[in-house]
C-alpha positions as CSV (number, residue, x, y, z in Angstrom):
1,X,0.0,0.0,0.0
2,X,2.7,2.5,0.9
3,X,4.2,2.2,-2.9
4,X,0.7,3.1,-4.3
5,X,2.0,6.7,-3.7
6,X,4.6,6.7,-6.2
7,X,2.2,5.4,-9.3
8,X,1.0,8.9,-10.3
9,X,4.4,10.1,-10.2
10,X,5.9,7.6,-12.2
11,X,3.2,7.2,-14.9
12,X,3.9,11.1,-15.4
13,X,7.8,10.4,-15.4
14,X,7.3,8.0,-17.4
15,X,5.0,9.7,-20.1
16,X,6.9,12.9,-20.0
17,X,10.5,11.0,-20.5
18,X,9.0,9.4,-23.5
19,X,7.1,12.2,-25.1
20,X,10.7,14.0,-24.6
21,X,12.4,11.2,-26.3
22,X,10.2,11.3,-29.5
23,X,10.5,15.1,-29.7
24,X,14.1,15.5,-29.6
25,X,14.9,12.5,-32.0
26,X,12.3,13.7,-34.2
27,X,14.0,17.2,-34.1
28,X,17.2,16.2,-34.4
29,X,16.9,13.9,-37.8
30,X,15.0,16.8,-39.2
31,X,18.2,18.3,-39.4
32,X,20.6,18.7,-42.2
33,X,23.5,16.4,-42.3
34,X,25.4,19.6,-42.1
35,X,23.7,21.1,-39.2
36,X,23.9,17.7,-37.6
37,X,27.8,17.1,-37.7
38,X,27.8,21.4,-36.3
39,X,25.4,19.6,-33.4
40,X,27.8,17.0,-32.8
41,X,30.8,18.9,-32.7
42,X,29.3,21.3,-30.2
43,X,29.8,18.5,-27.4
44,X,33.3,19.0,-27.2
45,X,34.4,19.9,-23.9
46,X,34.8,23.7,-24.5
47,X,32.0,24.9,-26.6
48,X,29.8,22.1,-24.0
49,X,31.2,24.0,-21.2
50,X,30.3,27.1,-22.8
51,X,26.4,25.7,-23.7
52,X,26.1,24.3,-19.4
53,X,27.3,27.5,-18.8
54,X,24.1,29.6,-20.8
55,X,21.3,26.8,-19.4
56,X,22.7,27.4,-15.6
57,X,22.6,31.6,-16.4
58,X,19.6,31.0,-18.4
59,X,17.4,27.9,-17.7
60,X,17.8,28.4,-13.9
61,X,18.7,31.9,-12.6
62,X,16.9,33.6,-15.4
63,X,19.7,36.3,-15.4
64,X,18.2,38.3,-18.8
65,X,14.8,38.5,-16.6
66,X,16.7,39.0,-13.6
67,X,18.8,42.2,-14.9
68,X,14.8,43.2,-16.5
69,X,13.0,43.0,-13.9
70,X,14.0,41.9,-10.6
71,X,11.0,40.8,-8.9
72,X,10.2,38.9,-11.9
73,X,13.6,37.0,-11.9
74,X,13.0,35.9,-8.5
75,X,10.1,34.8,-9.6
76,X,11.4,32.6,-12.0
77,X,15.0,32.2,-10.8
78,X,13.0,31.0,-7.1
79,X,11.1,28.1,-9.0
80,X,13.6,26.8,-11.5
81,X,17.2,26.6,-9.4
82,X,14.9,26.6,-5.8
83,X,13.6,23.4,-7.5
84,X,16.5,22.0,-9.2
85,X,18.0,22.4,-6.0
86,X,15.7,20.4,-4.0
87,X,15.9,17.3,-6.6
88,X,19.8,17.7,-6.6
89,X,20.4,17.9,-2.6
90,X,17.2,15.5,-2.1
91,X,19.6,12.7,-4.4
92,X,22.5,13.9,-2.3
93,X,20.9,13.4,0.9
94,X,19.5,10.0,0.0
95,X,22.5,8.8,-1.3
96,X,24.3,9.9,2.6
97,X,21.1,8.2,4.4
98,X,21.7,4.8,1.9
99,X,24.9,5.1,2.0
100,X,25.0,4.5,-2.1
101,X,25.2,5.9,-5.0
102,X,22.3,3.5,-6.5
103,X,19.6,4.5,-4.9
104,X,15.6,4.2,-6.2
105,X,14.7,6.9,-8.2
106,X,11.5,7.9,-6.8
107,X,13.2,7.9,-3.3
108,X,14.4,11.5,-2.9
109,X,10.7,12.6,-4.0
110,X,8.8,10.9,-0.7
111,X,12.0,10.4,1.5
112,X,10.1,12.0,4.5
113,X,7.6,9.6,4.1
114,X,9.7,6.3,3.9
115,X,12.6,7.0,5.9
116,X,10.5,7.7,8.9
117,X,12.7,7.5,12.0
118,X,16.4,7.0,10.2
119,X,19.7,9.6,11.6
120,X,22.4,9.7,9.7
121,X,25.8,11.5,9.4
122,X,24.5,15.3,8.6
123,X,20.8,14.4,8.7
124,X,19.8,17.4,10.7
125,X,21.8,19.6,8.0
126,X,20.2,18.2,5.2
127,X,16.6,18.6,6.6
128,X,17.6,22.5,7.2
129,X,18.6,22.7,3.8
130,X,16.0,21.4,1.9
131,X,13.4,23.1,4.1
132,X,15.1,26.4,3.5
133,X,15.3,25.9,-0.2
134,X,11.3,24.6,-0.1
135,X,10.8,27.9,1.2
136,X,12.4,29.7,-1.8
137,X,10.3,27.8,-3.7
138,X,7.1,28.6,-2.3
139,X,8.1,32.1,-2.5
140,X,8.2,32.0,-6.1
141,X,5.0,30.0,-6.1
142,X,3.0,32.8,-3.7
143,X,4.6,35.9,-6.6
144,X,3.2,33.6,-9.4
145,X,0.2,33.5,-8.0
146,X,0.0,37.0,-7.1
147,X,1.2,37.9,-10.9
148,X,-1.5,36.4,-12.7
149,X,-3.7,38.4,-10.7
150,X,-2.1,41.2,-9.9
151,X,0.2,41.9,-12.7
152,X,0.8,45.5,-12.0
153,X,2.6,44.9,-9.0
154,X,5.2,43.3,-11.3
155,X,5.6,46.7,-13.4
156,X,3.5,44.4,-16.2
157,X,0.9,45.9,-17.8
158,X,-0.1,42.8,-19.6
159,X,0.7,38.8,-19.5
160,X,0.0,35.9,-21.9
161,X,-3.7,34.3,-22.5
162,X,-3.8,30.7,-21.0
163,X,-5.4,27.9,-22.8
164,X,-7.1,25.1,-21.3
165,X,-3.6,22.9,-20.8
166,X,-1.8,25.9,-19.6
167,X,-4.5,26.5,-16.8
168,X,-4.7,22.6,-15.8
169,X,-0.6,22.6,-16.2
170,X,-0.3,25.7,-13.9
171,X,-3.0,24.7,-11.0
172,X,-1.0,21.2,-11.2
173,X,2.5,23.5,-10.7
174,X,0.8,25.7,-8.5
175,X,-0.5,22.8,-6.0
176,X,2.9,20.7,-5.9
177,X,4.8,22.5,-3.4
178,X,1.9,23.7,-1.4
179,X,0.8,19.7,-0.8
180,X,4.8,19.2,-0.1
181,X,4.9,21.5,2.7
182,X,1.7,19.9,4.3
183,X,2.9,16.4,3.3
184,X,6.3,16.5,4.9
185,X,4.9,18.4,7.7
186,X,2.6,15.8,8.6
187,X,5.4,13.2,8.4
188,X,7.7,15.8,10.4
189,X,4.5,16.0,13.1
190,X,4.3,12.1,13.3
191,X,8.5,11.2,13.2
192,X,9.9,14.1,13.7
193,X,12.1,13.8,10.4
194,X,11.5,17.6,9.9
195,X,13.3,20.9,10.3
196,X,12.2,24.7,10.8
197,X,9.6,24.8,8.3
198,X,8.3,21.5,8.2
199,X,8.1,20.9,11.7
200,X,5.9,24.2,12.1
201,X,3.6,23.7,9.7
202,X,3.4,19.7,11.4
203,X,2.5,21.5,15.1
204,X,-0.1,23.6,13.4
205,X,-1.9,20.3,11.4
206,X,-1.0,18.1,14.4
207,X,-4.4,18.1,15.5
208,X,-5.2,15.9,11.8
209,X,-2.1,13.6,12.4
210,X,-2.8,10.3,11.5
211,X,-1.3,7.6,9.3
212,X,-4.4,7.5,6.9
213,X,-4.1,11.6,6.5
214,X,0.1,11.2,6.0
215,X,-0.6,8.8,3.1
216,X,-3.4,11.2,1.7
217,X,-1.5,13.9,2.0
218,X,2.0,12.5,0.0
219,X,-0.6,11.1,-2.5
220,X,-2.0,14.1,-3.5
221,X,1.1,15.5,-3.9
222,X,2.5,12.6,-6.1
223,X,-0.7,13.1,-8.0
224,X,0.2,16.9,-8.6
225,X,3.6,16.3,-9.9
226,X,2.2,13.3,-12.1
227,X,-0.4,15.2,-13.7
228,X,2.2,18.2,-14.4
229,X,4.5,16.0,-15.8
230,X,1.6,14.4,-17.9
231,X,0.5,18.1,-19.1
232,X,4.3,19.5,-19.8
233,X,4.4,18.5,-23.0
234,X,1.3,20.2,-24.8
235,X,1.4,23.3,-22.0
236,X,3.5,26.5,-22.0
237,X,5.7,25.0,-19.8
238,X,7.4,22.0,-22.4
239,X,10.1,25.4,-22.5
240,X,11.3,24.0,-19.5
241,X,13.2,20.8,-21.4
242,X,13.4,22.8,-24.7
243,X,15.3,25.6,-24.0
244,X,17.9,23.6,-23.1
245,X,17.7,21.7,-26.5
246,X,17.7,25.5,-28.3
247,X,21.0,26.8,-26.2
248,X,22.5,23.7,-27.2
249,X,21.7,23.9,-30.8
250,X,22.1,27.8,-31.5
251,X,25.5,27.4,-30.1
252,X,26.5,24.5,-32.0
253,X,25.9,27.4,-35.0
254,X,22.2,26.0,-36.2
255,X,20.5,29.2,-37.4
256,X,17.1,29.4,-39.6
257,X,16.5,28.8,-42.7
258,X,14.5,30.2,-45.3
259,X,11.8,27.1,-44.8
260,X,10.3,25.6,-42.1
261,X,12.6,22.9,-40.4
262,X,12.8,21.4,-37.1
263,X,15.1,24.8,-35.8
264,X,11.9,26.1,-36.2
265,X,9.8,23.6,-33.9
266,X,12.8,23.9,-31.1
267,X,12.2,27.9,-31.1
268,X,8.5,27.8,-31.0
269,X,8.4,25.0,-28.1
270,X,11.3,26.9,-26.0
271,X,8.8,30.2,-26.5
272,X,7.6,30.5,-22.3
273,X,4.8,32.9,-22.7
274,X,5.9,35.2,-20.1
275,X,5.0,38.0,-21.7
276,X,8.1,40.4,-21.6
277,X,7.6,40.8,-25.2
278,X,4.3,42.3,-25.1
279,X,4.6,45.8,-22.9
280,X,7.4,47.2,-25.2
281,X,5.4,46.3,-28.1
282,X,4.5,49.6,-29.9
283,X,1.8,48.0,-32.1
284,X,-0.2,47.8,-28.9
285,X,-0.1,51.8,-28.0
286,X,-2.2,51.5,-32.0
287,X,-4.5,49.0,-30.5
288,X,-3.3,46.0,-32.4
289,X,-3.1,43.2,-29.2
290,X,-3.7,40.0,-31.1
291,X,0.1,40.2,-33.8
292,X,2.7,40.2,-30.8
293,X,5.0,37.7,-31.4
294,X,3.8,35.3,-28.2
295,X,0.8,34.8,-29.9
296,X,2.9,34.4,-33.1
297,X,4.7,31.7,-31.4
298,X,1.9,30.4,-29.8
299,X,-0.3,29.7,-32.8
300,X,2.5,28.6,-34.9
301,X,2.5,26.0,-32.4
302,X,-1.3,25.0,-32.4
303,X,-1.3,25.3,-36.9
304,X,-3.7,28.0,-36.2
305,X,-1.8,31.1,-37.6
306,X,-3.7,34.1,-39.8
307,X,-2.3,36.0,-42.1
308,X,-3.6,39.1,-40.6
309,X,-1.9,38.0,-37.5
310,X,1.2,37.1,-39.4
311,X,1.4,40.3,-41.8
312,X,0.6,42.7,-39.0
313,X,4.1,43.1,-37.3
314,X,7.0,46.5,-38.1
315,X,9.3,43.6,-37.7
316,X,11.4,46.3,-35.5
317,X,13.3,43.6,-33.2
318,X,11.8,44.8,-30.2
319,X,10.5,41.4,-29.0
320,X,14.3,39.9,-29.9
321,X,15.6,42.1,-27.3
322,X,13.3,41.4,-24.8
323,X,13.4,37.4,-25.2
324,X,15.0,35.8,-22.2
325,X,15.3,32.3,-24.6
326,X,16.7,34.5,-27.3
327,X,14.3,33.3,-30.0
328,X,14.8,34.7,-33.1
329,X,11.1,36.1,-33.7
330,X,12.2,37.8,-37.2
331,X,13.3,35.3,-39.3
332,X,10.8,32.7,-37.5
333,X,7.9,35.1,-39.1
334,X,10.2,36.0,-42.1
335,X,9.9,32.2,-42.3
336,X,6.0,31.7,-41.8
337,X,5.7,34.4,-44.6
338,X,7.4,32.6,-47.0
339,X,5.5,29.6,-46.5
340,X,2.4,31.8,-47.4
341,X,3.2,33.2,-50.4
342,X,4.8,30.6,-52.2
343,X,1.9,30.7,-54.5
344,X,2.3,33.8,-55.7
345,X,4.9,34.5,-58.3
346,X,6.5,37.6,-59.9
347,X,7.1,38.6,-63.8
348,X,10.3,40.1,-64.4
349,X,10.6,41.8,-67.8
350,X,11.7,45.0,-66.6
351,X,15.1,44.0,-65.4
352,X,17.1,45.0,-68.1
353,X,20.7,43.7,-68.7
354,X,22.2,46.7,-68.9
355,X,26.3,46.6,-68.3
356,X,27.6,47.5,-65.0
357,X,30.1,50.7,-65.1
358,X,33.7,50.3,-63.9
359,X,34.3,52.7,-60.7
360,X,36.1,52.1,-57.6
361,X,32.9,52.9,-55.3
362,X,29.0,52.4,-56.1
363,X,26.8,54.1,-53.9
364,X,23.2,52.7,-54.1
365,X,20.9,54.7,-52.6
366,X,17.8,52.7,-52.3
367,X,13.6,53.1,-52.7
368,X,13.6,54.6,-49.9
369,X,16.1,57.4,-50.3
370,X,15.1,58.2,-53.9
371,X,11.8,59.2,-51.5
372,X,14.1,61.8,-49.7
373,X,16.3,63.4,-52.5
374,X,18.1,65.6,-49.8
375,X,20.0,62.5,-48.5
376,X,21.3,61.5,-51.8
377,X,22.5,65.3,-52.8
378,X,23.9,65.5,-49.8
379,X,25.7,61.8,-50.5
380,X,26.6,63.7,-53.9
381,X,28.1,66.5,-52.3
382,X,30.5,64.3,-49.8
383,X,31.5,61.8,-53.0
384,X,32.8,65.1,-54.7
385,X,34.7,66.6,-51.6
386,X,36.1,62.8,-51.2
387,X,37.1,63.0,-55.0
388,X,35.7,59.4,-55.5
389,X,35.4,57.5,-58.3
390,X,31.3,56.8,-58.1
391,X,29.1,54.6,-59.9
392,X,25.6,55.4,-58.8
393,X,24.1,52.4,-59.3
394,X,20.4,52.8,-58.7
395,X,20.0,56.6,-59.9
396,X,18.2,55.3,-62.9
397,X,16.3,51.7,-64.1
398,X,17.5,50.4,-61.1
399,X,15.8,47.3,-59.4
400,X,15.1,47.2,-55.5
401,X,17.9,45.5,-53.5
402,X,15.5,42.7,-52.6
403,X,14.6,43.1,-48.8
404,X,11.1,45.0,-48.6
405,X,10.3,41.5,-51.2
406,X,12.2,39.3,-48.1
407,X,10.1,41.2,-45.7
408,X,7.0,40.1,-47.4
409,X,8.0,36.4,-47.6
410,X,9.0,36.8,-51.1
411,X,12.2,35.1,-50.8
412,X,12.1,33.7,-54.7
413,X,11.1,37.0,-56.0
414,X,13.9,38.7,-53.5
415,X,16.5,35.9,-54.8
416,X,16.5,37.0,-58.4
417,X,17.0,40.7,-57.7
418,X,20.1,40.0,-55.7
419,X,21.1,37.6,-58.9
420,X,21.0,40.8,-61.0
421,X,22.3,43.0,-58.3
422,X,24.9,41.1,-57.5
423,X,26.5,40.3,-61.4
424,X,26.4,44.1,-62.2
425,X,28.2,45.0,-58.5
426,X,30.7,42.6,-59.6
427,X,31.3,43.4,-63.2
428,X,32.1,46.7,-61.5
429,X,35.3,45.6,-60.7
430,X,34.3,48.5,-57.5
431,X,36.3,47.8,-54.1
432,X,33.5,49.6,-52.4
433,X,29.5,49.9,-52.1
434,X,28.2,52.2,-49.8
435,X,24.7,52.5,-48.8
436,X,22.5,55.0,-47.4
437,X,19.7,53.1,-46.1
438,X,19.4,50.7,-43.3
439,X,16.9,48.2,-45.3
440,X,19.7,47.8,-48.1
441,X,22.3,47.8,-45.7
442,X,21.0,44.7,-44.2
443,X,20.2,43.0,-47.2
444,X,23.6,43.4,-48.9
445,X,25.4,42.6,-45.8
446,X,23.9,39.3,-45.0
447,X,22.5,38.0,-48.2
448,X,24.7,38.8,-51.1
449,X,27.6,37.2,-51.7
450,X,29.8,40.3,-53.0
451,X,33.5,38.3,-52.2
452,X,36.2,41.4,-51.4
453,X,33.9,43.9,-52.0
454,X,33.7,46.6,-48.5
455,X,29.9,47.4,-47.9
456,X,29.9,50.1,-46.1
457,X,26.8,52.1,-44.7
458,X,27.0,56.0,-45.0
459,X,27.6,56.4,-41.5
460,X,30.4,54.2,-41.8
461,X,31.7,55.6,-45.1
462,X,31.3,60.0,-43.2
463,X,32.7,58.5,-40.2
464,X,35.8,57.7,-42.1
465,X,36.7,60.7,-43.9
466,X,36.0,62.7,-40.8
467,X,38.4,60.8,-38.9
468,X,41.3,61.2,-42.1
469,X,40.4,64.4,-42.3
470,X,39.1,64.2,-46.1
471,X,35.9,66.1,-44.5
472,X,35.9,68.6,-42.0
473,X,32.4,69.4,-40.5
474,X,31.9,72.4,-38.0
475,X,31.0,71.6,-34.7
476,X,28.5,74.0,-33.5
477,X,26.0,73.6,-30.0
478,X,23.3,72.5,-32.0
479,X,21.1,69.7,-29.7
480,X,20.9,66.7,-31.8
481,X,18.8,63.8,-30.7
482,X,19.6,60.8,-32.4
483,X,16.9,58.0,-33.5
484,X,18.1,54.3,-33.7
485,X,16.7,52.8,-37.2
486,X,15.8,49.5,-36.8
487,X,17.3,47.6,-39.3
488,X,20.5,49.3,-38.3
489,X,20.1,49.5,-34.6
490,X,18.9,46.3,-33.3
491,X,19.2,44.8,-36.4
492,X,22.4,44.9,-37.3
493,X,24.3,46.5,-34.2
494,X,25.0,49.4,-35.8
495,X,24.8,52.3,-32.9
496,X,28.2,54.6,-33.0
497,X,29.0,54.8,-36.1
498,X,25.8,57.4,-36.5
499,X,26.8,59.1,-32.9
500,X,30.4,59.4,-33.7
501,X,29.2,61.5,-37.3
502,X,26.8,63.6,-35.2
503,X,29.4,64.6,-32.5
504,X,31.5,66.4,-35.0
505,X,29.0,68.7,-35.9
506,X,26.6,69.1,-32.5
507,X,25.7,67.9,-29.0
508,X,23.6,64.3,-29.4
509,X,21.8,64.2,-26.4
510,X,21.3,60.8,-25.1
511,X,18.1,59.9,-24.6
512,X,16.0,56.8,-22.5
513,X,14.7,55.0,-25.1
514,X,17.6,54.4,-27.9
515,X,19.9,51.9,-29.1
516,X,18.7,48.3,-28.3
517,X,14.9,49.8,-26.9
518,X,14.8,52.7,-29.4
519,X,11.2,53.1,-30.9
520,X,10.4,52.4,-34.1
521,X,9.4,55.2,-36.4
522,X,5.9,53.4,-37.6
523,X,6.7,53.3,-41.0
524,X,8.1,49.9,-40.9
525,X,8.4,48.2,-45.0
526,X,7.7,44.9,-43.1
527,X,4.2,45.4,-41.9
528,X,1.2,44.7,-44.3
529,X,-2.0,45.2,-42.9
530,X,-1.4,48.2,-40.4
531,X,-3.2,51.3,-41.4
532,X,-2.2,55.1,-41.8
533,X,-3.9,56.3,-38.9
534,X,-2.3,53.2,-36.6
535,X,1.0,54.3,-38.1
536,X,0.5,57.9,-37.3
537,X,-0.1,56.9,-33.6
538,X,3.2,55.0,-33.4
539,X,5.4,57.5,-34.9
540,X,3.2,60.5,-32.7
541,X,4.3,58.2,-29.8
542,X,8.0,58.5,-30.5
543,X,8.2,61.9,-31.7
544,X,6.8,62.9,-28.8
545,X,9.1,60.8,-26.3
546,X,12.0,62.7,-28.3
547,X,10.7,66.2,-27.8
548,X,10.8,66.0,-24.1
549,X,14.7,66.1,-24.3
550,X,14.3,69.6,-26.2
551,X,16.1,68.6,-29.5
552,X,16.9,71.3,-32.3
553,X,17.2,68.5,-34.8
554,X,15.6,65.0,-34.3
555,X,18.5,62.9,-36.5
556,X,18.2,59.4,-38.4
557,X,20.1,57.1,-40.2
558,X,17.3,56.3,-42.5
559,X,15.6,57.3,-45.4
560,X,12.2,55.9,-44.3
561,X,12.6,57.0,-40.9
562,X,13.0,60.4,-42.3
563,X,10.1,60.3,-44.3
564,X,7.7,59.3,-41.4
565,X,8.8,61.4,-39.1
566,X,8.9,64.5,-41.4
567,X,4.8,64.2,-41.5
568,X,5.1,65.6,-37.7
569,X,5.3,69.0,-38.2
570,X,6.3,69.4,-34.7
571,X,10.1,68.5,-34.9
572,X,12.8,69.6,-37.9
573,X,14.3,65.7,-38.8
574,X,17.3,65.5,-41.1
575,X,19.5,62.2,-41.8
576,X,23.2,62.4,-40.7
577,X,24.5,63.4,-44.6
578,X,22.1,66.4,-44.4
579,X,23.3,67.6,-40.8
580,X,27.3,66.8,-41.7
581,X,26.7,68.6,-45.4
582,X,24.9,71.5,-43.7
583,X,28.1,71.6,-40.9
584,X,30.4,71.8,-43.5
585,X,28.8,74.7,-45.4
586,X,28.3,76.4,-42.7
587,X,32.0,76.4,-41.8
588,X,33.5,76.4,-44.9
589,X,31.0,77.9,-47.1
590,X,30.7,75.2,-49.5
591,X,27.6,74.6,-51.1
592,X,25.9,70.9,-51.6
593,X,25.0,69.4,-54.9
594,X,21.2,70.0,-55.1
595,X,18.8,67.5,-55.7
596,X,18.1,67.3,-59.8
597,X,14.7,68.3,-61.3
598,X,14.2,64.3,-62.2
599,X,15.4,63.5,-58.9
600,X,12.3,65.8,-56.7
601,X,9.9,64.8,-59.8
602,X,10.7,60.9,-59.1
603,X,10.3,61.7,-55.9
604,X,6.2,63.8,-55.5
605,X,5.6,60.9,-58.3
606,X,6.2,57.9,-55.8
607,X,4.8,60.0,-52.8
């Protein structure tokens, strides 16, 4: 009779240990051979080392949450390490009492309630230590509890919808340490096996001690930690063993690729809903509350995804930065796009084969920046002072550089532009491409293949001559706040460069939300369904976040930034060509190439 207590618990162990079995192999062989032998090679001792290393920082003190939010770390760092140290010292302190290293494995789950009366060398440290570390985890256990309710308390202004298996998956989690305490109190109240904690909660339930109530007690709490191990797998909370799978594979170099694979399941299932991703959302502040990418996550998981959830996302990084697991939201939805359009195809007649001119730098200025012809005159201006050798590229029959079509999930479409791109680049015979817009930037940096040929963005490209003196802007005490581009900011780590430009010819006043949690502007290429008005909101929202700092000049790195900002009429916005151009004719009196007459009539046509 007293081993019927251990059947719920082991049925669970059991089902969870094979469903976890399945999952991983199945995940595994989806891989490429290639991305298998990476996965392989990652379990030598050093890059292992470095992957235990993550899921101790990661899986079990929660340090990204931690340095977040601090009462929300506890939270989480309370429940995973308070609990992997329980299991850990509970084997430790069997092994001691047993005096073995074999020792049952369901043993260090009920010890309390079958070692009843046995001392042993440190016994009386051991029952001090695990009810201290009980305690932690009840603690986390009362703030869970109190954040579902009472989010605000937690600095949250919103959490994660439950479905029916997260709620039966969280009551289960909810009522396992609870019935612990009163289990082991019990026994501590009948043998007097327990220590600080247990033994006072015993004295308080003494007047129920009996055998019968003992037994019930230690079942019900087998039963809880069955049924959560029988829920894990189809809850929220099948993170728990799949995070560690994802640290292990992203460091063994397995990224995404342009279709669905099993790197795809591991990121979904690691995805914990806890819903940092939602409050710096900016599509929420437009009332969108249904595209964040939890829910992305969440119904990419349950094949219940809508385009309109799908489509509806500025694809600003945001969520990336916020991710404790360190999913990579933007190419997973990149990903689910493609898969969605892969009906649709493209004509393209208009690409003409026209030869590529020989020049020792091409500048291509990009959609976007045709839209704002007072970046590329002011590009003009610094190619002449530089005395370069320039092939504009794009300044006439040029095709897009092939990321607004990625964005979209037209990768096929996207592919062949960067074919044609990339041949006349090369037939250059150029040493150089710069770029004035973050969107190409991207693209040309981590999709073509351009062999020795420097891509350089036109931050990069002032900063240089400034610092060899080619260029020499006048610094005056102009107040310059700077806004972080997405692409370039958070998405490709691009933040000095910009800063460095604008601190020759001002004073860039740092502000609290740039860099990684800079906003976007709202005129994000990658979101399809959201409407003018919900755009205007956003970019209202960050305008007026910047004006509060008192700014002369609101400053970007981006064409399309620019543009959307420019429809505030509150706040003079210029891109970091315009402000170094306008510097240096100031100082030195020289005066910029204007824009041409086909360049502003391109330019009210597309607007």
């Amino acid at each position: 009779m007293e081993n019927f207590i251990i059947i719920p618990f082991t049925v669970g162990l059991i089902y969870l240990t094979l469903v976890l079995i399945y999952r991983f192999v199945k995940w595994v062989r989806g891989l490429s051979k290639l991305d298998k032998l990476r996965l392989v090679q990652s379990f030598k001792i050093r890059r292992m080392l470095r992957s235990l290393k993550e899921v101790f920082y990661e899986g079990l003190l929660h340090r990204k949450i931690f340095r977040k939010n601090p009462v929300l770390g506890y939270m989480h760092m309370s429940l995973a390490f308070g609990w992997f140290l329980l299991i850990v010292l509970g084997h430790i302190e069997v092994m001691a009492a047993r005096r073995s290293l074999l020792v049952p494995f369901y043993l260090p789950v009920f010890f309390r309630y079958f070692e009843t009366g046995t001392t042993f060398f440190a016994s009386g440290i051991f029952s001090f230590l695990m009810d201290f570390f009980l305690l932690i985890v009840l603690s986390g256990v009362a703030l869970a509890m109190l954040k579902r309710f009472k989010k605000q308390l937690f600095g949250m202004k919103k959490t994660t919808r439950l479905k029916t298996g997260d709620r039966m998956a969280l009551t289960s989690l909810w009522l396992i340490f609870p019935l612990r305490l009163l289990a082991e109190g019990m026994s501590a109240e009948l043998y007097g096996n327990g220590s600080f904690l247990t033994s006072s909660v015993g004295h308080i339930i003494g007047s129920f001690s009996s055998e019968s109530t003992n037994l019930v007690l230690w079942t019900a709490y087998s039963c809880a930690l069955g049924f959560f191990f029988a829920a894990l797998p189809n809850s929220r909370y099948m993170h728990i063993p799949t995070e560690v799978l994802l640290i292990f594979v992203r460091n063994a170099g397995i990224r995404l690729k342009k279709r669905n694979n099993t790197y795809t399941d591991i990121q979904v299932f690691s995805c914990s809903r806890c819903g940092l991703c939602l409050d710096n959302c900016q599509m929420a502040a437009a009332g969108i509350n249904h595209a964040q990418s939890v829910y992305i996550l969440k119904n990419i998981r349950n094949n219940n995804l809508t385009d309109e959830q799908l489509f509806n996302c500025l694809l600003c990084g945001k969520c990336e930065v916020d991710c404790p697991v360190g999913i990579n939201t933007i190419d997973l939805r990149i990903t689910q796009r493609i898969e969605s359009t892969l009906q649709y195809n493209s004509s393209y007649n208009y690409l003409e084969d026209l030869p590529a001119r020989k020049a020792s730098t091409i500048y291509f200025a990009g959609c976007m920046t045709h839209l704002t012809p007072g970046i590329i005159a002011s590009m003009k201006t610094l190619f002449h002072m530089a005395g370069e050798n320039v092939w504009f590229m794009d300044e006439e029959k040029a095709p897009c550089c092939g990321r607004p079509l990625m964005l979209a999930g037209q990768h096929d479409a996207a592919s062949k532009l960067i074919v044609n791109n990339t041949r006349k680049i090369l037939g250059s015979g150029a040493k150089t491409l710069v770029v004035s817009c973050p969107i190409c930037y991207k693209v040309f940096r981590e999709d073509y293949e351009l062999g020795n040929v420097e891509v350089l963005f036109h931050a990069e490209y002032i900063s240089r001559l400034i610092r060899e003196q080619i260029i020499l802007p006048g610094k005056t005490t102009t107040r310059i706040v700077y806004h972080d581009p997405c692409e370039l900011g958070r998405g490709m780590g691009m933040f000095e460069p910009p800063r460095e430009v604008l601190r020759a010819t001002g004073k860039v006043i740092p502000v609290k939300n740039e860099k990684q949690m800079a906003h976007c502007c709202g005129g994000s290429l990658g979101n399809l369904k959201i409407s003018q008005q919900e755009r205007a909101v956003l970019r209202n929202q960050a305008v007026k976040d910047y004006q509060q700092y008192l700014p002369d000049v609101l400053a970007t790195a981006c064409p399309l930034c620019k543009k959307t900002f420019a429809r505030h009429r509150g706040i003079e916005v210029m891109d970091i060509a315009e402000i170094v151009v306008s510097s240096i004719r100031k100082s030195a009196e020289v005066v910029p190439v204007k824009a041409s007459v086909k360049e502003e009539a391109f330019a009210e046509e597309l607007v």
